[in-house]
C-alpha positions as CSV (number, residue, x, y, z in Angstrom):
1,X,0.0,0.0,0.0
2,X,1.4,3.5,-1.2
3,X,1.5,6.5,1.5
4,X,3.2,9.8,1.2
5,X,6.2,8.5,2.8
6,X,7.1,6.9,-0.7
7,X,5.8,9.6,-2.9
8,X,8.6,11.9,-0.8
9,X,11.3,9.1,-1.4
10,X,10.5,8.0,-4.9
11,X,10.4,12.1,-6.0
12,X,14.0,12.2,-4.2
13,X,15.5,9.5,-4.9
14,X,14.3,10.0,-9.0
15,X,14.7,13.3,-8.8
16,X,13.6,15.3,-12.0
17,X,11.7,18.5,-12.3
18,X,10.3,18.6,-15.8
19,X,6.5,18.5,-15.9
20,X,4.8,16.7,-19.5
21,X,2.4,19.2,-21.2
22,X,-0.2,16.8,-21.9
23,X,-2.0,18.1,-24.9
24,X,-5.5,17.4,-25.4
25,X,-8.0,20.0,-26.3
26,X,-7.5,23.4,-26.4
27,X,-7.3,24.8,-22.7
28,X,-3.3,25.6,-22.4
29,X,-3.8,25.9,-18.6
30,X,-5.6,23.0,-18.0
31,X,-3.5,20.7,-20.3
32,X,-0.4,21.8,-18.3
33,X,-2.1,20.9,-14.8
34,X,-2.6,17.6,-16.2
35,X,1.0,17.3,-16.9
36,X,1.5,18.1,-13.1
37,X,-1.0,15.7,-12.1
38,X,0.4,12.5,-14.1
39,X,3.6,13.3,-11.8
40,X,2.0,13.5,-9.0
41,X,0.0,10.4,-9.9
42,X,3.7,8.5,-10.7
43,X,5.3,9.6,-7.7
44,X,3.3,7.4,-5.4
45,X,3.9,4.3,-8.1
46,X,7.3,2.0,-7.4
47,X,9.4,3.3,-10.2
48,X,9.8,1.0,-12.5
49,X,5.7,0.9,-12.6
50,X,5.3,4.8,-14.0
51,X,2.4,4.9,-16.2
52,X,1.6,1.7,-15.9
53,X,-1.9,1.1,-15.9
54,X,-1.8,-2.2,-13.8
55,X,0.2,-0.9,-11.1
56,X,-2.1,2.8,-11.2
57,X,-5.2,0.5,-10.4
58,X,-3.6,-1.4,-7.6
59,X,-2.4,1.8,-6.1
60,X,-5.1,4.0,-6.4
61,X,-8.9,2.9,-5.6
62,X,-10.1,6.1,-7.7
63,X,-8.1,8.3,-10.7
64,X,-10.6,11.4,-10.7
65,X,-12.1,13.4,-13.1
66,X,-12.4,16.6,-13.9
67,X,-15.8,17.3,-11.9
68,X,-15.5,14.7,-9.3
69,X,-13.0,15.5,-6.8
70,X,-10.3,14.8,-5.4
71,X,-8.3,14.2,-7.9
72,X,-6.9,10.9,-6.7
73,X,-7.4,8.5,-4.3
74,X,-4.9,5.5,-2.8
75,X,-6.2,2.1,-2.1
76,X,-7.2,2.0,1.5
77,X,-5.1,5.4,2.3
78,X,-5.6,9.1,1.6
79,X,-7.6,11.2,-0.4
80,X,-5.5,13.4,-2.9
81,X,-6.6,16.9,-4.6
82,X,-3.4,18.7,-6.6
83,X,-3.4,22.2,-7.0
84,X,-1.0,24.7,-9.6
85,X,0.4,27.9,-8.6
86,X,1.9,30.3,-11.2
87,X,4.3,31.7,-8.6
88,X,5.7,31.2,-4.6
89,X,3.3,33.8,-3.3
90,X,-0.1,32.9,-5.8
91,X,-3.1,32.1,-4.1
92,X,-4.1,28.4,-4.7
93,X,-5.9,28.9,-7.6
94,X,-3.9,29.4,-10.6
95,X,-1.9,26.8,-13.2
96,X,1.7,26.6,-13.4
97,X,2.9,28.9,-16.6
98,X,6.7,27.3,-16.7
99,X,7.0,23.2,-17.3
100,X,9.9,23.4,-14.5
101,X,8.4,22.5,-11.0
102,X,10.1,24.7,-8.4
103,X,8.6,23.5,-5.3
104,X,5.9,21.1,-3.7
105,X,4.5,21.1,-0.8
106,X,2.7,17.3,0.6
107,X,0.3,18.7,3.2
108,X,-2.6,17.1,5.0
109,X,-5.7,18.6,4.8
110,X,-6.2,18.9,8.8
111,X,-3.2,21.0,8.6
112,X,-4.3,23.4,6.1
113,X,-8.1,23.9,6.1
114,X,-10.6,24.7,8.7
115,X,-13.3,22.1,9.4
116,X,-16.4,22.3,6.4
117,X,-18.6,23.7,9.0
118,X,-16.4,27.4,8.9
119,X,-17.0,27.3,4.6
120,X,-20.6,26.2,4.5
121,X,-21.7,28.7,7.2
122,X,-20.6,31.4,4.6
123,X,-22.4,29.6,1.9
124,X,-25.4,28.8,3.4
125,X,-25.3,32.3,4.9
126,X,-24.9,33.6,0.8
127,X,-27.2,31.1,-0.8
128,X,-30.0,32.2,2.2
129,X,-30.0,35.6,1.4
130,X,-30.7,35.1,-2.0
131,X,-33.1,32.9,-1.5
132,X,-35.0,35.5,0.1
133,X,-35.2,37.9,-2.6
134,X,-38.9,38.6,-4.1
135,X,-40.4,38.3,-7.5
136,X,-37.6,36.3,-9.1
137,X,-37.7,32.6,-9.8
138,X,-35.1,29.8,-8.2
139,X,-34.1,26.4,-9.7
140,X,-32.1,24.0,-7.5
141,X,-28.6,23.8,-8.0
142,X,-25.1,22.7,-6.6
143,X,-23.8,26.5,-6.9
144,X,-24.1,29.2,-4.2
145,X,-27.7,29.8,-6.3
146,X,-29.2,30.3,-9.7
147,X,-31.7,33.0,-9.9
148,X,-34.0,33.0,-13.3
149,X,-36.1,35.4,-14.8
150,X,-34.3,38.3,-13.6
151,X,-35.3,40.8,-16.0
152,X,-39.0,41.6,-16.9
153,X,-39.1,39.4,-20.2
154,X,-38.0,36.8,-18.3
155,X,-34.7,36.2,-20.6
156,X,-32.2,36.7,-18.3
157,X,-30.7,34.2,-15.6
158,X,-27.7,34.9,-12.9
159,X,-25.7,31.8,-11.7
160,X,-23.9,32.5,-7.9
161,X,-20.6,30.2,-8.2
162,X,-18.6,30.0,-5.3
163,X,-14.8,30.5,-5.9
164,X,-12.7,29.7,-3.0
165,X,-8.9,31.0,-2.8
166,X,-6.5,29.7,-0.1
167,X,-3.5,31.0,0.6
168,X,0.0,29.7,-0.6
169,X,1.7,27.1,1.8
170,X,4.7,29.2,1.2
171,X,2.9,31.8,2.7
172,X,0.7,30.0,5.4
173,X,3.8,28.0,6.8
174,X,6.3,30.7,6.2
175,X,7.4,30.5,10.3
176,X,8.0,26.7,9.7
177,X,9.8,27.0,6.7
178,X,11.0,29.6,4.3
179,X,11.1,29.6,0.4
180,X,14.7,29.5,-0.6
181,X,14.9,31.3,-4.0
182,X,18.5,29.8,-4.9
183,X,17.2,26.0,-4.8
184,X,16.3,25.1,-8.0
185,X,13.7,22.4,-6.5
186,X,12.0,22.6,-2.9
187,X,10.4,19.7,-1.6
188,X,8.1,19.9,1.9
189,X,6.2,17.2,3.2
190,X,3.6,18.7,6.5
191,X,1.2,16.6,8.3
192,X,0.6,16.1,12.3
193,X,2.6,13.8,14.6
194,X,-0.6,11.5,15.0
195,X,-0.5,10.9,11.5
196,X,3.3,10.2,10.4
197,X,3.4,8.0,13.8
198,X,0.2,6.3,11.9
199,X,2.3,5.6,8.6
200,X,4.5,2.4,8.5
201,X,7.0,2.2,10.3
202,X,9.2,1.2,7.6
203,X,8.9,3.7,5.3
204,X,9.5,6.4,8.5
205,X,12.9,4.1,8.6
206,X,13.4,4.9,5.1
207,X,12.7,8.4,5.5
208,X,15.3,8.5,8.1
209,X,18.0,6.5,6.2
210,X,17.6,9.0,2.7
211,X,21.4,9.2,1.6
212,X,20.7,12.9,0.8
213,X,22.5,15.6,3.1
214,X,19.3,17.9,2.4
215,X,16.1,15.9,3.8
216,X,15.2,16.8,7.2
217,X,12.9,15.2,9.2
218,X,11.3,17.6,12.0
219,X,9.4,17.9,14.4
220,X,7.8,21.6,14.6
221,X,5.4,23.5,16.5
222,X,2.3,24.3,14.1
223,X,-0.1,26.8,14.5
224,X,-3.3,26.3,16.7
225,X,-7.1,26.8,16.2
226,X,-8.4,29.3,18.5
């Protein structure tokens, strides 16, 4: 069973920066995330087993699609979503512009985002007070709203899409560590005690016995909910 332990290892011990534009359609952005993806997606595979389509299904129980997150999921393990950011200091949101990857950051979820309840209280709070408008006409929908028959012919509709931004992990863990701008690759693997003391112990051994004079393994004081 794959974990993040061996995505870290197999990216340094096979270390190569170069992302594949994968060229299908027309949207250059989206083409170029893919790219990112499929190295993501490799990283977690032995080796010798990139893009392999036997070894892909053993690893991972789901591959994603492109309205279905998360992007990936392992076989009895974690759940996967891969964003791209133009620069060190973008809000996740953006695609990578360059096919050189100069950082990645491997962070758990429960050290990065709130719990749902803090996001849905702004959207129910959103979707509510729209809801409570008069003399306009509401359809069900998986967006924030959609409002129809705006207009006094009835021809005109308004969809409410929520668009979330985060922050950059460069950013939000710059007192754990800071971007170096004279590495040419940056590699940061975050998640809580509980959880790497959760991981095999084997691949923590690994960890620990990487022949490479720049891996560190850490324990840090994180930031704490209020």
């Amino acid at each position: 069973m794959s974990n993040i332990l061996r995505a870290f290892i197999n990216i340094i011990e096979n270390y190569q920066t170069e992302i594949e534009t994968i060229t299908q359609g027309n949207n250059r952005a989206n083409n170029m995330g893919e790219g990112l993806e499929d190295y993501i997606k490799n990283s977690f595979l032995n080796p010798k087993d990139i893009n392999n389509l036997e070894a892909l299904v053993k690893v991972y129980s789901y591959q994603g699609n492109k309205n279905n997150p998360p992007d990936l999921m392992l076989k009895n393990g974690d759940a996967i979503e891969i964003k791209k950011l133009e620069s060190k200091n973008s809000a996740i949101a953006l695609y990578i512009k360059q096919n050189s990857l100069k950082s990645l950051w491997l962070v758990y979820g429960d050290c990065f985002c709130a719990d749902k309840e803090i996001y849905e209280r702004i959207k129910n709070t959103i979707s509510n007070g729209i809801n409570s408008i008069s003399d306009v006409e509401f359809t069900e929908t998986k967006e924030l709203g959609k409002v129809k028959k705006v207009d006094p012919l009835g021809i005109t509709d308004l969809r409410i899409r929520g668009m979330w931004h985060i922050d950059n992990p460069n950013k939000t863990f710059d007192y754990l560590y800071q971007y170096d701008e004279s590495k040419q690759f940056q590699l940061i693997c975050l998640m809580t005690l509980e959880k790497y003391k959760s991981l095999p112990f084997e691949d923590r051994e690994m960890i620990n016995k990487i022949e490479n004079s720049s891996v560190e393994v850490k324990e840090l004081q994180g930031k704490v909910k209020d």
